[in-house]
N, C-alpha and C positions, 0 to 999 in steps of 0.2 A: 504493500500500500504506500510507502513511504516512498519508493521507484517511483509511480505512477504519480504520484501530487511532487515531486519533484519534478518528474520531465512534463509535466503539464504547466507548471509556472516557466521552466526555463522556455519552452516552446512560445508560449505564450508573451514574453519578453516581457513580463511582473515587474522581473528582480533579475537583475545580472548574477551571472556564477557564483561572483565573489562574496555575495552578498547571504551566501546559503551554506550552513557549514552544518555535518553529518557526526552525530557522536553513536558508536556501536563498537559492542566486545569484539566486530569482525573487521580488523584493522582492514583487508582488500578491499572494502566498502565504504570506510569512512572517513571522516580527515582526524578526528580523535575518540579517544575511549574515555573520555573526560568527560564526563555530563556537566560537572560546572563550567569547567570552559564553553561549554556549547551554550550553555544558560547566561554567563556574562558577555557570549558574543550578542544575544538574539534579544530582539524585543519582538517576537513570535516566537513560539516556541509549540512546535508539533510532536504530541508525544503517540508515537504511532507504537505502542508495545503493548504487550497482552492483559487486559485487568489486572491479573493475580500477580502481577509484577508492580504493578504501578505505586503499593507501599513502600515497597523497597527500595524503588528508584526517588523519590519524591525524600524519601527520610534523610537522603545523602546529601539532598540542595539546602541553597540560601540565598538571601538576596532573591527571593519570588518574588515579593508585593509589585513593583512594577511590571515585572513580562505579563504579556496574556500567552495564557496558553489554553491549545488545543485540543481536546482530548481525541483519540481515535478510538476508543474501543468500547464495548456495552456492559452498559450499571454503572458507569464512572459520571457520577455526579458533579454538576458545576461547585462545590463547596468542598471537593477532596484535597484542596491546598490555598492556604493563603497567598492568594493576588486572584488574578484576573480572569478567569476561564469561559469558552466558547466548545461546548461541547458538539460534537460532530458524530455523525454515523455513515460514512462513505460505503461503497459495494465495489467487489473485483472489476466492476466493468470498465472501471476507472483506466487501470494500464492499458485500456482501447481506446479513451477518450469518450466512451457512452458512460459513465457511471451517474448514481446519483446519491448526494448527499444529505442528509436530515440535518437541521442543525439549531442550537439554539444559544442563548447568551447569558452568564451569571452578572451575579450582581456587580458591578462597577465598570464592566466594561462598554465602552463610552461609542458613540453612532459610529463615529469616524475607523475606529477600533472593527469595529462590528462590519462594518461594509466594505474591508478592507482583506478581512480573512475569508468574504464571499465569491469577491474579485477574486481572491487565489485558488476557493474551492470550485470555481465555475470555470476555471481555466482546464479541470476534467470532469467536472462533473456539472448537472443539473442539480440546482444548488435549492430546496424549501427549509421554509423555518417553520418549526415549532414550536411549543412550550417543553416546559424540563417535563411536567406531569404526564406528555406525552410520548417520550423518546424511547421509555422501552417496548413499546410499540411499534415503533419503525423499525427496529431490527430485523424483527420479521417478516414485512412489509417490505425492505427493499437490501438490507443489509444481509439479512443470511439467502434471500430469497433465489439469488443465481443459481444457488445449489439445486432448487428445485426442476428449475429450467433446464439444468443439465442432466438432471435425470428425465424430464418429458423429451427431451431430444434424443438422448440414447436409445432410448426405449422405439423410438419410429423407428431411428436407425437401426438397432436392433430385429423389427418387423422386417423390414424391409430385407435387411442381407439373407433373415429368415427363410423368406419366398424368392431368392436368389439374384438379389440385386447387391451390383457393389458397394461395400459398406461403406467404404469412402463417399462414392457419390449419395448415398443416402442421406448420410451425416450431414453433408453439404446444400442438400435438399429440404433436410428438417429445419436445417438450422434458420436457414436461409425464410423460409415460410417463419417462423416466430417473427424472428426479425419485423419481417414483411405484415404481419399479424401487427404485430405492439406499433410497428407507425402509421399503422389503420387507424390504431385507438386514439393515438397520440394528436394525428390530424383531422379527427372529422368529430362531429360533434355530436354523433351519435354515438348512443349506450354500447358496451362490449355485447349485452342481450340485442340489442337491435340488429348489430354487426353479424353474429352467430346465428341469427333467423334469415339473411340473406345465403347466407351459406346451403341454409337448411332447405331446399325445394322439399315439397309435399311428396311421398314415398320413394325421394329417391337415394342418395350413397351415405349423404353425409350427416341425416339425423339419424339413421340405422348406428352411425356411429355413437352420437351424441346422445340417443335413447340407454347406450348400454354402460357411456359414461355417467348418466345418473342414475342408472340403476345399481350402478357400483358406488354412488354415493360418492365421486369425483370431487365434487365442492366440500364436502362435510370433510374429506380426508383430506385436502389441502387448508383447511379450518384446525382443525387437530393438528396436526403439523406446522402452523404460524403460532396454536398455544403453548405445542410443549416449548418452541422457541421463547416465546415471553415469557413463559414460566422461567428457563434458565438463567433470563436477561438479568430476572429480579432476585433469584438465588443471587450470581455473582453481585450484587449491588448489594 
């Protein structure tokens, strides 16, 4: 994630090279292993590293009250360190340049502040605000959600090499029609229901499909699958 919101600001021409300095235990990746140096260089400060790290890493600093920083990861509250924080939930599609961002703002950091770390997250991603009461919410919603996609794609692909089509080109087929699907939704101002009934002519291929998707209960189990995620969001928090 940290790849991806760096080559989307550089790309983007934000912030010059110079201006972006990298702290991680993997010296080939970074400029130091220093976390306060990377902290007294930055007045942004993105801490892209796993929850259940983030006590650990925070208890070693000083000199917060001024940075604002960014959280990346879910259940991380805007009041987990004193100074400034702008909590964020970004998704893998980011290292494509389609990603999208949830994000919201604690207390004291100031418009200028705030509209400034949006400029950076919209340089990969499509960027909405939230409320904090609502962010473990989005998780599910659009941060762990690629996983699901990549299992609805496999799974045609799958079918498809099944009945003896190349799995490559399948793959490339499914994926391609989602694609194709989501900037339907994206562009037209019609309901995804409305979208799915064009599809659907009166006895012919594609409600035989869609008939047997709810009678597997297709929504109910992608509903289950966004809970146990919120449910994990709120453990970790």
């Amino acid at each position: 994630m940290a790849q991806a919101m760096i080559t989307g600001i550089l790309n983007s021409d934000l912030l010059p090279r110079e201006n972006i300095i990298i702290s991680d235990c993997d010296t080939s990746k970074a400029d130091t292993t220093d976390n306060q140096a990377a902290i007294d260089f930055a007045d942004y400060v993105f801490l892209t590293i796993k929850p259940q790290h983030y006590d650990s890493v925070i208890a070693e600093l000083v000199r917060t009250e001024s940075k604002v920083f960014i959280t990346v990861a879910p259940g991380v509250k805007t009041t987990f360190i004193n100074g400034k924080v702008i909590r964020t939930m970004p998704n893998t599609p980011a290292l494509v340049g389609e990603g999208v961002t949830a994000v919201c703002r604690g207390k004291g950091v100031t418009d200028d502040e705030f509209e400034f770390v949006k400029k950076l997250l919209s340089s990969f991603s499509a960027v909405h605000e939230f409320e904090e009461s609502e962010m473990d919410y989005v998780v599910a919603l659009s941060g762990s959600s690629p996983a699901y996609v990549y299992i609805f794609i496999e799974a045609m692909a799958n079918y498809g090499a099944k009945c003896g089509l190349d799995y490559n080109t399948a793959l490339k087929m499914a994926a391609q029609t989602l694609r194709g699907a989501a900037k339907m939704v994206l562009e037209s101002d019609e309901s995804p229901a409305v979208l799915c009934d064009r599809v659907c002519s009166k006895g012919g291929t594609t409600i035989k499909a869609v008939e047997k998707l709810n009678e597997l209960d297709f929504s109910e189990t992608i509903e289950q699958a966004m809970e146990a995620c919120t449910k994990r969001v709120k453990e970790l928090a």
